[in-house]
N, CA, C and O atoms as a Tripos MOL2 file, in Angstrom:
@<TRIPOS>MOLECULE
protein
  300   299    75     0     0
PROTEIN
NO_CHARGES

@<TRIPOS>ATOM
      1 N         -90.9960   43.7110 -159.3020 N.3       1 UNK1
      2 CA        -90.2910   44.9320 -158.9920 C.3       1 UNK1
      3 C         -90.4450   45.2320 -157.5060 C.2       1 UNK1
      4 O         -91.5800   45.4730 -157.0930 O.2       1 UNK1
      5 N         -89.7950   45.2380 -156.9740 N.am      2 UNK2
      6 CA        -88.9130   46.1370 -155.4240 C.3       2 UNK2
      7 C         -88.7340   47.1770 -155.0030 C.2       2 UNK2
      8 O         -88.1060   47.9300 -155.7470 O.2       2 UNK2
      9 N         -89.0140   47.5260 -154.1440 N.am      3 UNK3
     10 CA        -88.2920   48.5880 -153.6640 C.3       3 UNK3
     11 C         -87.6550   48.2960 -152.1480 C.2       3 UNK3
     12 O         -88.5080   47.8580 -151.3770 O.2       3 UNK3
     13 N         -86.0860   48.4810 -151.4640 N.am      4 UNK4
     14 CA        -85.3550   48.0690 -150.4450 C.3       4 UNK4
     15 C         -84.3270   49.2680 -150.5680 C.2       4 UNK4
     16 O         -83.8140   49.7930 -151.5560 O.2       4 UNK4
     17 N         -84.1920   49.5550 -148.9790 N.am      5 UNK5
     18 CA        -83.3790   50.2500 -148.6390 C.3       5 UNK5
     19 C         -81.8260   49.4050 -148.9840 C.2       5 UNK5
     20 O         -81.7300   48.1880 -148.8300 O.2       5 UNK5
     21 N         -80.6650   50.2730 -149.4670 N.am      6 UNK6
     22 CA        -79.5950   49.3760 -149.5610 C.3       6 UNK6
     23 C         -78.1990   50.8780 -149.6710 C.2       6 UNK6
     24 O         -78.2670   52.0390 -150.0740 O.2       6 UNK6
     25 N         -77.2170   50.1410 -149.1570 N.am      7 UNK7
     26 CA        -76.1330   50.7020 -149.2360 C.3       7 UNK7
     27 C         -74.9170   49.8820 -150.1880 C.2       7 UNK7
     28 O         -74.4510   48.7430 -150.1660 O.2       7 UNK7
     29 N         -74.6910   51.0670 -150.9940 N.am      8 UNK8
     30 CA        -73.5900   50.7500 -152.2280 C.3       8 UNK8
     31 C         -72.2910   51.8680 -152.3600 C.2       8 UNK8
     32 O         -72.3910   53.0480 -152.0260 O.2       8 UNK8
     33 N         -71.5120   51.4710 -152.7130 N.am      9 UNK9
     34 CA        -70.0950   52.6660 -153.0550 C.3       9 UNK9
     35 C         -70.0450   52.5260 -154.5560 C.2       9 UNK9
     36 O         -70.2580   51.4980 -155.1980 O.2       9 UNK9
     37 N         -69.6760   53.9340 -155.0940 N.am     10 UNK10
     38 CA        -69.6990   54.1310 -156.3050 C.3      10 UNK10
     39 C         -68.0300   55.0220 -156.3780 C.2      10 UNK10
     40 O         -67.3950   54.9880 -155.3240 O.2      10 UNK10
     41 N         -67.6060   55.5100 -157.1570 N.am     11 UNK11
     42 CA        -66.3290   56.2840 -157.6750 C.3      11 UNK11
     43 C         -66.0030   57.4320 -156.8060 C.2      11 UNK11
     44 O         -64.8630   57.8930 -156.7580 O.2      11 UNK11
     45 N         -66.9620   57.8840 -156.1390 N.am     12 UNK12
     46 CA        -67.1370   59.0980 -154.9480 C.3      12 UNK12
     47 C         -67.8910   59.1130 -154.0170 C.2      12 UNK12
     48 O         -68.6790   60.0000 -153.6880 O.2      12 UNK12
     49 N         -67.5310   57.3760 -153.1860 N.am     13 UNK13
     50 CA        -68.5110   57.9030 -152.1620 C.3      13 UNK13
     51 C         -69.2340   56.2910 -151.9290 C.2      13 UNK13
     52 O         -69.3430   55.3630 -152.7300 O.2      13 UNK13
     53 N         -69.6060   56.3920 -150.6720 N.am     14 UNK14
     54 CA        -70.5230   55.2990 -150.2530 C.3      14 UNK14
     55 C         -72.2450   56.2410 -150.1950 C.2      14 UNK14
     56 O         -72.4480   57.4530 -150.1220 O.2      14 UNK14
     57 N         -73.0470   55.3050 -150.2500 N.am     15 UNK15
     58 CA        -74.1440   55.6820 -150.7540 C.3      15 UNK15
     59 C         -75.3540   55.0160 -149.7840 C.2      15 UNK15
     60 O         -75.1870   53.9290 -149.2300 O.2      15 UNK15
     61 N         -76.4260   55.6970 -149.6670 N.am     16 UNK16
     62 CA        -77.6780   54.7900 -148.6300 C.3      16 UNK16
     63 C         -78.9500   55.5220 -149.3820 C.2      16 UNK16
     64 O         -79.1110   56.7310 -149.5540 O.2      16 UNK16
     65 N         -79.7430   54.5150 -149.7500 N.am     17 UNK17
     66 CA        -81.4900   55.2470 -150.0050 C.3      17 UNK17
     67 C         -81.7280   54.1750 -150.5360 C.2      17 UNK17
     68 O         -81.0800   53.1450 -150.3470 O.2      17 UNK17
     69 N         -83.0600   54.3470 -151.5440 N.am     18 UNK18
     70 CA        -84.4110   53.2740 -152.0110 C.3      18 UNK18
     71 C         -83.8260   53.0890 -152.9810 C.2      18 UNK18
     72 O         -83.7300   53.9630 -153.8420 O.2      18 UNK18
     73 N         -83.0530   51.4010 -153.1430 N.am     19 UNK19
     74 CA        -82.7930   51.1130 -154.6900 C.3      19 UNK19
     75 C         -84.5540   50.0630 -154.8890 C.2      19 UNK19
     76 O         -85.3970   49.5140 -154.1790 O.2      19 UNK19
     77 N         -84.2140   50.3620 -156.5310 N.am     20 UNK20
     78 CA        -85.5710   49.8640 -157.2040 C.3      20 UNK20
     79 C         -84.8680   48.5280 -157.9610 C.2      20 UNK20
     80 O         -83.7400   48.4360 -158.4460 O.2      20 UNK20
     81 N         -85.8000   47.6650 -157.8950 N.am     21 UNK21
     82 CA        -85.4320   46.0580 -158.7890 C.3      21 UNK21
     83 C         -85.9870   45.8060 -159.6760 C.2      21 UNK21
     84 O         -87.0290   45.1490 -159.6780 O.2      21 UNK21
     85 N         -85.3300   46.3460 -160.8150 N.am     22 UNK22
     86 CA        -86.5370   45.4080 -161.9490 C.3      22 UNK22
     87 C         -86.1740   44.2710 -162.0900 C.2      22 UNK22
     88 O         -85.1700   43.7190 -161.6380 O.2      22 UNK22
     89 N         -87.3950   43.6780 -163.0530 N.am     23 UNK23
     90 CA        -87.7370   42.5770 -163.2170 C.3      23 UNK23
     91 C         -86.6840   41.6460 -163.9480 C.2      23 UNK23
     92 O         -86.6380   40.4280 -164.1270 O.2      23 UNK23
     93 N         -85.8700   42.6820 -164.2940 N.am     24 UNK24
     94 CA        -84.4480   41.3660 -165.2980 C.3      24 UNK24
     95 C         -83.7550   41.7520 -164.2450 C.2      24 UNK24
     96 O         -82.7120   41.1640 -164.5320 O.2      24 UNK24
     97 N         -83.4250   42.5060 -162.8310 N.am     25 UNK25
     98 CA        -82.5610   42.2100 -162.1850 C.3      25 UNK25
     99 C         -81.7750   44.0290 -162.1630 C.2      25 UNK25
    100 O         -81.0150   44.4030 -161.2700 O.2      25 UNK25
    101 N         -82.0130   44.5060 -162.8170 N.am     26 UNK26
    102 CA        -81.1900   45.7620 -162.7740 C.3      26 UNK26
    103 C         -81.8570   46.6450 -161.4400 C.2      26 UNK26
    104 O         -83.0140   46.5150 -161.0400 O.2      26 UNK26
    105 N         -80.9680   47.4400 -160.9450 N.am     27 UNK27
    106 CA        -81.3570   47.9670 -159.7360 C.3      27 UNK27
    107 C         -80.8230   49.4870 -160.0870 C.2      27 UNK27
    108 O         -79.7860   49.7680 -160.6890 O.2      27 UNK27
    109 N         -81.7940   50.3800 -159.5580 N.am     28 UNK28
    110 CA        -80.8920   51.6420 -159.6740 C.3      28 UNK28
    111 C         -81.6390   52.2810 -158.3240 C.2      28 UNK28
    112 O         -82.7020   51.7710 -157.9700 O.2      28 UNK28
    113 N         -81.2150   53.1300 -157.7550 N.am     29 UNK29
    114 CA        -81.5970   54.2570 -156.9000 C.3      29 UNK29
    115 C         -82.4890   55.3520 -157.0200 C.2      29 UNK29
    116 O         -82.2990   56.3770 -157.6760 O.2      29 UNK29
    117 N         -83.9630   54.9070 -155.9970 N.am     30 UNK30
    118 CA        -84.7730   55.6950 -156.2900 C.3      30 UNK30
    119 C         -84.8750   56.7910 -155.7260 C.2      30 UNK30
    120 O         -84.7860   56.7450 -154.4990 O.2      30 UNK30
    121 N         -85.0800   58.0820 -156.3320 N.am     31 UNK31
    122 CA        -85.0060   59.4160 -155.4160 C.3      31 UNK31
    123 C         -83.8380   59.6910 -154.6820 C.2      31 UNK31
    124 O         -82.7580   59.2480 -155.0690 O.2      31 UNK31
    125 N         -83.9230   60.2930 -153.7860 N.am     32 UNK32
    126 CA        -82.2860   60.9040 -153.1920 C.3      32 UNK32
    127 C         -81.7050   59.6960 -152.8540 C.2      32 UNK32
    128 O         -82.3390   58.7140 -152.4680 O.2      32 UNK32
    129 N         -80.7510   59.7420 -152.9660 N.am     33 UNK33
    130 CA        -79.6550   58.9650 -152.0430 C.3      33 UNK33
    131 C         -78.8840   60.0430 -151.6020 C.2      33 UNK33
    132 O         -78.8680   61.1930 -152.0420 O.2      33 UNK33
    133 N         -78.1590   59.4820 -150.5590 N.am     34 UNK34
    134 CA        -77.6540   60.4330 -149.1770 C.3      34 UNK34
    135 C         -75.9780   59.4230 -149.3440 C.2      34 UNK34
    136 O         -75.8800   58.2040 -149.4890 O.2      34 UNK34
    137 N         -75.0000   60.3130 -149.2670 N.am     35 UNK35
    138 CA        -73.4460   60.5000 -149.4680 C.3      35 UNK35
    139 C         -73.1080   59.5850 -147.6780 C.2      35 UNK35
    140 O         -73.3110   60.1300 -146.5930 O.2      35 UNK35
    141 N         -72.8660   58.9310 -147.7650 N.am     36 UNK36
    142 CA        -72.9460   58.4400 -146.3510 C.3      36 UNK36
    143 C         -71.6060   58.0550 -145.7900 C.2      36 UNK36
    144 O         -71.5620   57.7530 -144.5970 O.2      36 UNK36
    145 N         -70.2140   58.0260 -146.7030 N.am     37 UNK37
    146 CA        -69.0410   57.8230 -146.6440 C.3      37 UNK37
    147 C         -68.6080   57.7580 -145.0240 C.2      37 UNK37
    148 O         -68.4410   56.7120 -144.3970 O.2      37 UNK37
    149 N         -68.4520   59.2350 -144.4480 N.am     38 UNK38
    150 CA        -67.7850   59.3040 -142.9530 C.3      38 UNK38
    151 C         -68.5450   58.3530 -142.0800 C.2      38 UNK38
    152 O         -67.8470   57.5870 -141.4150 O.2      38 UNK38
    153 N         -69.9830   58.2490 -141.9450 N.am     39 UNK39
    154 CA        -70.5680   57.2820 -141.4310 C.3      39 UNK39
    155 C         -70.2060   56.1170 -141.5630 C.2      39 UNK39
    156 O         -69.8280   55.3200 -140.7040 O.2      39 UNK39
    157 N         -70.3120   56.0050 -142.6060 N.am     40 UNK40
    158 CA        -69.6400   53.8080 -142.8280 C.3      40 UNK40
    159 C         -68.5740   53.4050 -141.9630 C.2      40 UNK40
    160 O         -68.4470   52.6240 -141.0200 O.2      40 UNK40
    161 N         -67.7520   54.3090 -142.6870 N.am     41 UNK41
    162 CA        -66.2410   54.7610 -141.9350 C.3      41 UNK41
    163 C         -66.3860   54.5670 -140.6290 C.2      41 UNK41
    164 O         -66.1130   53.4310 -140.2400 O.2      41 UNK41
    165 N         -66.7100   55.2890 -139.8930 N.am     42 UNK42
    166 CA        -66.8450   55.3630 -138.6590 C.3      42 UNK42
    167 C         -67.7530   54.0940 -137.4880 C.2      42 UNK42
    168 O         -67.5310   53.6390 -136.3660 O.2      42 UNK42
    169 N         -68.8130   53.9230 -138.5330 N.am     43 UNK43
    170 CA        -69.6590   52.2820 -138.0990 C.3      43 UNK43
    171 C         -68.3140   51.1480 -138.3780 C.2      43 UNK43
    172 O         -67.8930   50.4220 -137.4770 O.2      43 UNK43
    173 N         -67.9020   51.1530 -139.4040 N.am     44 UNK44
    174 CA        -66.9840   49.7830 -139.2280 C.3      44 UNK44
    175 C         -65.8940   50.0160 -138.2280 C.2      44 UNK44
    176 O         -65.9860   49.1830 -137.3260 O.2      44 UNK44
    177 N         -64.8250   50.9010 -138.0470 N.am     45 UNK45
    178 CA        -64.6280   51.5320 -137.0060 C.3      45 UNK45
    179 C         -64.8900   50.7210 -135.2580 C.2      45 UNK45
    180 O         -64.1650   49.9130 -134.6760 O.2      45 UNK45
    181 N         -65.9310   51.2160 -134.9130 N.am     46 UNK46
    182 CA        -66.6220   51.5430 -134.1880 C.3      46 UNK46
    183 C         -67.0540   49.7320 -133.6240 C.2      46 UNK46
    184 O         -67.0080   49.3350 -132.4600 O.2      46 UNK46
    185 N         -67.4340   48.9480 -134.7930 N.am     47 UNK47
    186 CA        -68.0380   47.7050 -134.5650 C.3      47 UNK47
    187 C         -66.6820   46.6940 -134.5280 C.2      47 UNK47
    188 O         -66.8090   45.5300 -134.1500 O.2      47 UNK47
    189 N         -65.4250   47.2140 -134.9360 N.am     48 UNK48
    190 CA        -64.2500   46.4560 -134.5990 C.3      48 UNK48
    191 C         -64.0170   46.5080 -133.4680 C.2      48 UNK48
    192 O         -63.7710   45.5410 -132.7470 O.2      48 UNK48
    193 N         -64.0650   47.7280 -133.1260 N.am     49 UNK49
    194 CA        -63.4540   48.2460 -131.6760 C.3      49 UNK49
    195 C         -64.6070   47.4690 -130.1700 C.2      49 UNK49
    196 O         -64.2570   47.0140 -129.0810 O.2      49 UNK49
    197 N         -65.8590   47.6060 -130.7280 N.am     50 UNK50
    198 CA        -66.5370   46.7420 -129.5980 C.3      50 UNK50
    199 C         -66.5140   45.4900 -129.6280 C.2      50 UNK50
    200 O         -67.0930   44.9350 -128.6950 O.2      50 UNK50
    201 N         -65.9160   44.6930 -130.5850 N.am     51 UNK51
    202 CA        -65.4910   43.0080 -130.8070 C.3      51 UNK51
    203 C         -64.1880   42.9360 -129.8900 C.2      51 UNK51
    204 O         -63.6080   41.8980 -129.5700 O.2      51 UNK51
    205 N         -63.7930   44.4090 -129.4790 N.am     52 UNK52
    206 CA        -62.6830   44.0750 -129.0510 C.3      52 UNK52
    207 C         -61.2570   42.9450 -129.7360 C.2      52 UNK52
    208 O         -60.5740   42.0710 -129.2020 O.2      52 UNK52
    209 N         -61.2890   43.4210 -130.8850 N.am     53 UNK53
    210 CA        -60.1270   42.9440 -131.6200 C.3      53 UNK53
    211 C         -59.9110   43.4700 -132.5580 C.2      53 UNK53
    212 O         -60.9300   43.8120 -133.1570 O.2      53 UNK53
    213 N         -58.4400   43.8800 -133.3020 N.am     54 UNK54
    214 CA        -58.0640   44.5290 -134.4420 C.3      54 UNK54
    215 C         -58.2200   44.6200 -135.9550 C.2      54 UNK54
    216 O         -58.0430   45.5490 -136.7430 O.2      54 UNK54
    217 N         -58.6780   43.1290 -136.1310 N.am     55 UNK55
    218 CA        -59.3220   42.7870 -137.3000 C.3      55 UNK55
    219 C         -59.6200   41.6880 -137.0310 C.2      55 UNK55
    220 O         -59.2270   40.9900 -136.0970 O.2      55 UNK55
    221 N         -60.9910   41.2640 -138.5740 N.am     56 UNK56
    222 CA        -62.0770   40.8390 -138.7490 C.3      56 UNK56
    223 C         -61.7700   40.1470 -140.1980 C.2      56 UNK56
    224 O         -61.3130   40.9090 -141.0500 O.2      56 UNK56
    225 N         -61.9310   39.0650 -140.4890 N.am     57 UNK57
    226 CA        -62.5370   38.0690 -141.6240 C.3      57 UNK57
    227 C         -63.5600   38.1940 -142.4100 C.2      57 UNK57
    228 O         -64.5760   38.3060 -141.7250 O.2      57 UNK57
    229 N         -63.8560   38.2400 -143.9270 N.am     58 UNK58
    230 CA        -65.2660   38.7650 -144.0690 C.3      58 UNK58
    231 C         -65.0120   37.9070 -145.3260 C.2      58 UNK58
    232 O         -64.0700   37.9920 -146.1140 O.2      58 UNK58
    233 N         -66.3130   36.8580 -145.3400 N.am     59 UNK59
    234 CA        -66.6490   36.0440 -146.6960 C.3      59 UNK59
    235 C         -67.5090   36.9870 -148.3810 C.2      59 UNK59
    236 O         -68.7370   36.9560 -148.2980 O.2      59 UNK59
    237 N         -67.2030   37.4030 -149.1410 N.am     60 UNK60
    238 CA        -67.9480   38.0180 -150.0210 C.3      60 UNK60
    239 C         -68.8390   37.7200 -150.2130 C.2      60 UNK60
    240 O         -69.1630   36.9790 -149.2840 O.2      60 UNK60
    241 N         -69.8540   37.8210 -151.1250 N.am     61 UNK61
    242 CA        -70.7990   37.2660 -152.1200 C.3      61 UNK61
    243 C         -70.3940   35.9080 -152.5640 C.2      61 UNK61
    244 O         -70.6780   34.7470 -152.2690 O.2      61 UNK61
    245 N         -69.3770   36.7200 -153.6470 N.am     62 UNK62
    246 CA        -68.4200   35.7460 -154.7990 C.3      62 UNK62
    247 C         -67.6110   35.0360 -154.2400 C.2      62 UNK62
    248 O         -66.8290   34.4920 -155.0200 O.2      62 UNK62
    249 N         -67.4230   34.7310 -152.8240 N.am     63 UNK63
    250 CA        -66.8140   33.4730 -152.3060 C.3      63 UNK63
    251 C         -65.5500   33.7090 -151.5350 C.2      63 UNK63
    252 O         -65.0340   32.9250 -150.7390 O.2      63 UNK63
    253 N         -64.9210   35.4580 -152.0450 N.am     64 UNK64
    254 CA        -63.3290   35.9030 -151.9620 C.3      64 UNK64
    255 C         -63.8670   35.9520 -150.1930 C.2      64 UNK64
    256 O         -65.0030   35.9550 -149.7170 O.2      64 UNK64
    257 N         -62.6190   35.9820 -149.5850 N.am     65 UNK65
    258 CA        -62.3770   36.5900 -148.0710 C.3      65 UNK65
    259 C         -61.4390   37.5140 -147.9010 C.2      65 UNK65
    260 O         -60.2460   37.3360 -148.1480 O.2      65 UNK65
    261 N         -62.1860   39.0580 -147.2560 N.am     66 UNK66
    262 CA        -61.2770   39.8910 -147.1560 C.3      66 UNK66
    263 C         -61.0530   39.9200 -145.6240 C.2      66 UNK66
    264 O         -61.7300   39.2660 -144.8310 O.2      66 UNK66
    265 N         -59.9870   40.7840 -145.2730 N.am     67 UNK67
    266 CA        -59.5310   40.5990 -144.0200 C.3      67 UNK67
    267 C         -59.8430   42.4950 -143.7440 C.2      67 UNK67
    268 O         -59.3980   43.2930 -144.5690 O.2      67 UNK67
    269 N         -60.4340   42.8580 -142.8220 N.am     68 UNK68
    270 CA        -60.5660   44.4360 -142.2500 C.3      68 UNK68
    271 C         -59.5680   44.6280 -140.8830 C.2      68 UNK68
    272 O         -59.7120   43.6810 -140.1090 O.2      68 UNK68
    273 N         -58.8100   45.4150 -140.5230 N.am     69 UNK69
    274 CA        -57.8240   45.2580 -140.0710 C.3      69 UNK69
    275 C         -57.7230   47.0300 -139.4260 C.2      69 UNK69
    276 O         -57.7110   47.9920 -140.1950 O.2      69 UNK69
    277 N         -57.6780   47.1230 -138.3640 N.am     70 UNK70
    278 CA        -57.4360   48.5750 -137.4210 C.3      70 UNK70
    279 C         -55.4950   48.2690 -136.9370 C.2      70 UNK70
    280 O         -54.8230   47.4750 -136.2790 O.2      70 UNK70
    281 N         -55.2960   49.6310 -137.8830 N.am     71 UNK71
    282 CA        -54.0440   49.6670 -136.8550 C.3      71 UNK71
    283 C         -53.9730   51.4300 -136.5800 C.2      71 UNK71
    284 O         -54.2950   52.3020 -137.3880 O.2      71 UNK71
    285 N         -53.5220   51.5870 -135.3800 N.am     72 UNK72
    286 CA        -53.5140   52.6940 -134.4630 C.3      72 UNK72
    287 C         -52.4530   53.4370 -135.1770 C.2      72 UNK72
    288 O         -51.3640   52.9490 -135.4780 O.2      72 UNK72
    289 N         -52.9730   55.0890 -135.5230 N.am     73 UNK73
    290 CA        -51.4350   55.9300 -135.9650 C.3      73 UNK73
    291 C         -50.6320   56.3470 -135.0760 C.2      73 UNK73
    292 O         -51.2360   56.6830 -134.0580 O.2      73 UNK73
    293 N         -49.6300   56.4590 -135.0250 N.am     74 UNK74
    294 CA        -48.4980   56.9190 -134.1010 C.3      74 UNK74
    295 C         -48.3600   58.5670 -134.6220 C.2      74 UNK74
    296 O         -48.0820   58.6460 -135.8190 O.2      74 UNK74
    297 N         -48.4460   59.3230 -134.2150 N.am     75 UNK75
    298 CA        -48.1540   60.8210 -134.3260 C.3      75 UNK75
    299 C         -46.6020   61.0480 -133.1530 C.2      75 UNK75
    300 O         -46.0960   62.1610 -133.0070 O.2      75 UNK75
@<TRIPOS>BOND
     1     1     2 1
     2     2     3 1
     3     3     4 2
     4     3     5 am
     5     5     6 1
     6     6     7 1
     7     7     8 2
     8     7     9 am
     9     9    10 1
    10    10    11 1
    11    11    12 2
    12    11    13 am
    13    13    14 1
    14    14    15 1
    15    15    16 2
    16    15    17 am
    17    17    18 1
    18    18    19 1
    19    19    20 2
    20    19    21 am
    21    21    22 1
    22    22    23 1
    23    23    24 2
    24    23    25 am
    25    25    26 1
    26    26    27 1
    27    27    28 2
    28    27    29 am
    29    29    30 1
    30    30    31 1
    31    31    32 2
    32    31    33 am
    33    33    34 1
    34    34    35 1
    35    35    36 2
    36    35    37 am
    37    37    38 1
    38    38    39 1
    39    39    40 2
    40    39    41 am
    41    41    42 1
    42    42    43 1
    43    43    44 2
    44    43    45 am
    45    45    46 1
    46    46    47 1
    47    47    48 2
    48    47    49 am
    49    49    50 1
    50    50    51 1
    51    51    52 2
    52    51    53 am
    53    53    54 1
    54    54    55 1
    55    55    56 2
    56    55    57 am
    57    57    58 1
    58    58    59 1
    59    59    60 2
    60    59    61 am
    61    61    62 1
    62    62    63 1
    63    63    64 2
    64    63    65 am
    65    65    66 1
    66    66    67 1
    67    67    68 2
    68    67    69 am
    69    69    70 1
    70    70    71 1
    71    71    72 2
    72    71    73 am
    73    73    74 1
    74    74    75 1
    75    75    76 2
    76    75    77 am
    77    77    78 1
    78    78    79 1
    79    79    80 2
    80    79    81 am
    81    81    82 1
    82    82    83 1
    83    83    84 2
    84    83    85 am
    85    85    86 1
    86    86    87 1
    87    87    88 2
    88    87    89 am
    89    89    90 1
    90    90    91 1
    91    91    92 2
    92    91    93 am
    93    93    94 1
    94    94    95 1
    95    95    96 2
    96    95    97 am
    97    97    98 1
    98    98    99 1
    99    99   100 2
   100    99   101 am
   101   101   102 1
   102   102   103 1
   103   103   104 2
   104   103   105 am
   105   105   106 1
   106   106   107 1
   107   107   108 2
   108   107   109 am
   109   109   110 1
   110   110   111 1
   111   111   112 2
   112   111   113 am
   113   113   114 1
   114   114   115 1
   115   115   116 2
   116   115   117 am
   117   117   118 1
   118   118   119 1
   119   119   120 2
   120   119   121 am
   121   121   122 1
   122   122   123 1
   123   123   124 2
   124   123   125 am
   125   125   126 1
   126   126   127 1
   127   127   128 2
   128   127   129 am
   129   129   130 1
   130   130   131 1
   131   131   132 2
   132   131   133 am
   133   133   134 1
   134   134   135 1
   135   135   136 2
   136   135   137 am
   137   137   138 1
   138   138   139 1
   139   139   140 2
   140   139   141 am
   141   141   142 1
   142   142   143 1
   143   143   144 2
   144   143   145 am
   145   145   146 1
   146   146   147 1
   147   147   148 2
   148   147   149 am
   149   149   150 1
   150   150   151 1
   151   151   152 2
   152   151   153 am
   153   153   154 1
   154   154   155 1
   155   155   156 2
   156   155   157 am
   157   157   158 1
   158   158   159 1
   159   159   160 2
   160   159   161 am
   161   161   162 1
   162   162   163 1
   163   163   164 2
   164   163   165 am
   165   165   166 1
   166   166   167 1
   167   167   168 2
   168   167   169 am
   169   169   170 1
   170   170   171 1
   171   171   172 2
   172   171   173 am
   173   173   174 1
   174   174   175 1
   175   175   176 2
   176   175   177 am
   177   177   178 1
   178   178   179 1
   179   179   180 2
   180   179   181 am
   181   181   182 1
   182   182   183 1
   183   183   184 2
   184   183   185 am
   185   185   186 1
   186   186   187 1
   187   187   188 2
   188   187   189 am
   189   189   190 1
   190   190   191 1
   191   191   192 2
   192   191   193 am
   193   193   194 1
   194   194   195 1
   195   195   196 2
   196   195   197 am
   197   197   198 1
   198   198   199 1
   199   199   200 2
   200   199   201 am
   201   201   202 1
   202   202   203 1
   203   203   204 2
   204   203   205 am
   205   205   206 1
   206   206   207 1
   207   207   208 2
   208   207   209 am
   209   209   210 1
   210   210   211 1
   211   211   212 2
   212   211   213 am
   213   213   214 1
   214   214   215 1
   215   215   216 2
   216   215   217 am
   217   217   218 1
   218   218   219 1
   219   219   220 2
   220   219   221 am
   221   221   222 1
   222   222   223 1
   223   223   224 2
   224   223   225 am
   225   225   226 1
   226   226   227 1
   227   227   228 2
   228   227   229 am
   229   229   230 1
   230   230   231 1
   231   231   232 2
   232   231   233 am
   233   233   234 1
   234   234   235 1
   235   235   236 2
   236   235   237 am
   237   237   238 1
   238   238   239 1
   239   239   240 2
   240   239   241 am
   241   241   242 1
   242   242   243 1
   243   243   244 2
   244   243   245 am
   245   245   246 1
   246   246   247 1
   247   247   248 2
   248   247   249 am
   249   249   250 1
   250   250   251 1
   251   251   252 2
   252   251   253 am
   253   253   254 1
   254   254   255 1
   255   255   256 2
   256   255   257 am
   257   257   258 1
   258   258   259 1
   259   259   260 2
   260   259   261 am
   261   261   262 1
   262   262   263 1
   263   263   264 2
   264   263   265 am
   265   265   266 1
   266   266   267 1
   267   267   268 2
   268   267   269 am
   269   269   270 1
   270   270   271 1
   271   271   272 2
   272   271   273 am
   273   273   274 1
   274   274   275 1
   275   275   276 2
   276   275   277 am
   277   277   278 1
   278   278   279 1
   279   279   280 2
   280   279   281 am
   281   281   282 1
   282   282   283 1
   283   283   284 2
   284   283   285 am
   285   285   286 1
   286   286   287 1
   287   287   288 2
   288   287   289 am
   289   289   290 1
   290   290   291 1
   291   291   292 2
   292   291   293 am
   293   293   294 1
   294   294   295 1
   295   295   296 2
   296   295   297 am
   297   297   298 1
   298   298   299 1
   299   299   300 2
@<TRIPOS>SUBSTRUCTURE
     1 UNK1         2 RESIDUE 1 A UNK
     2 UNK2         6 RESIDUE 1 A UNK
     3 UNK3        10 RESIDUE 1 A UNK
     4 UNK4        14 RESIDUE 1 A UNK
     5 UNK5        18 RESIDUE 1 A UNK
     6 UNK6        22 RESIDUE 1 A UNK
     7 UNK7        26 RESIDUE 1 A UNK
     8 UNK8        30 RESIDUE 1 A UNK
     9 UNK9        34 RESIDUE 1 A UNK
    10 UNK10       38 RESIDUE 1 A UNK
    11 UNK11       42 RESIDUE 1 A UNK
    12 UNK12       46 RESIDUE 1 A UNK
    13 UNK13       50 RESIDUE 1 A UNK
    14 UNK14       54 RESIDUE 1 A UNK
    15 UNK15       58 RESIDUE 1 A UNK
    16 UNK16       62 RESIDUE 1 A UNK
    17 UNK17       66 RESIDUE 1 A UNK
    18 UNK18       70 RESIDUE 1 A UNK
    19 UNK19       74 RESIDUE 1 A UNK
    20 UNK20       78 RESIDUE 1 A UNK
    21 UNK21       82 RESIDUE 1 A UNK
    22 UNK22       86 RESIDUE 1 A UNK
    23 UNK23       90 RESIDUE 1 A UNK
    24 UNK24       94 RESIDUE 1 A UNK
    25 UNK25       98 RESIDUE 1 A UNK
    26 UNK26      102 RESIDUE 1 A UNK
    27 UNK27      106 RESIDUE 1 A UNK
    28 UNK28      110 RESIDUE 1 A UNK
    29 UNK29      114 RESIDUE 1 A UNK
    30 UNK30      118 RESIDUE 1 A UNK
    31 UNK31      122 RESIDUE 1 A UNK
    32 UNK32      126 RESIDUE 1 A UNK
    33 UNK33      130 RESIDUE 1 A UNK
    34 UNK34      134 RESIDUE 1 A UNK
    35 UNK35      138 RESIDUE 1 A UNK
    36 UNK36      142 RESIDUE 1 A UNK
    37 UNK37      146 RESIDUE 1 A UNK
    38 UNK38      150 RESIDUE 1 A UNK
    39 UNK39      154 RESIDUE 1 A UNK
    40 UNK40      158 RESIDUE 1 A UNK
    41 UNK41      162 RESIDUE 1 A UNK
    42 UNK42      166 RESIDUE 1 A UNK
    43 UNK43      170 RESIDUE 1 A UNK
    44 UNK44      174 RESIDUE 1 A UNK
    45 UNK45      178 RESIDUE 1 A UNK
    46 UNK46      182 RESIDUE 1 A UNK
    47 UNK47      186 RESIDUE 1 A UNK
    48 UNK48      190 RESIDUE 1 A UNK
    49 UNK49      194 RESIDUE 1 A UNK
    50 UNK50      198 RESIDUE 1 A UNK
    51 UNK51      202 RESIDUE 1 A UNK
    52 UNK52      206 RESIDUE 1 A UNK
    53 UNK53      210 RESIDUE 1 A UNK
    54 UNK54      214 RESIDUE 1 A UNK
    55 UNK55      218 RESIDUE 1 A UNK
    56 UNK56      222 RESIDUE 1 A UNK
    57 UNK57      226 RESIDUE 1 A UNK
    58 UNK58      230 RESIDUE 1 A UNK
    59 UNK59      234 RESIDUE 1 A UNK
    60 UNK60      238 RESIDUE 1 A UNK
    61 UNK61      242 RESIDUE 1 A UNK
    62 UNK62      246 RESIDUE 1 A UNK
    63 UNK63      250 RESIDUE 1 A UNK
    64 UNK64      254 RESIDUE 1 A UNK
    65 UNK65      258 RESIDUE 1 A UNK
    66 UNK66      262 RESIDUE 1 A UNK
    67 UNK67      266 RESIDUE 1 A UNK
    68 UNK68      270 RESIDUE 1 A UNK
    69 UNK69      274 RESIDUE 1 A UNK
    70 UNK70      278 RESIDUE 1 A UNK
    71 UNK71      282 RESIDUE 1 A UNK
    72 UNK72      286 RESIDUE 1 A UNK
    73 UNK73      290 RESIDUE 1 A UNK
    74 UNK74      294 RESIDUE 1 A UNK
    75 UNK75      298 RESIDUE 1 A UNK
């Protein structure tokens, strides 16, 4: 059993605090977790923009590749 800081999204929300590991593998969140949504948001954001390019390639876990992609709104 574990304990590691980790960030997860659930139905409302991206999420950051102490998930716990048991021993068959199940993990749940110990004590508060903190709603961290605008932050994420704003870190991925933020880490495109200093790569200096519009989008980014990203290999999963499970093997899929997603593509993250900034495009500018026109008002």
């Amino acid at each position: 059993m574990t304990d590691e800081f980790h960030v997860g999204c659930g139905i409302f929300g991206i999420y950051a605090g102490r998930v716990h590991t048991y021993k068959d593998g199940h993990q749940e969140f110990r004590g508060e977790k903190h709603e961290v949504t605008e932050d994420c948001i704003h870190s991925v954001i933020a880490y495109l923009l200093s790569k200096n390019n519009e989008s980014d390639v990203y290999c999963l876990k499970d093997g899929r590749e997603v593509q993250l992609k900034l495009v500018e709104v026109k008002k």
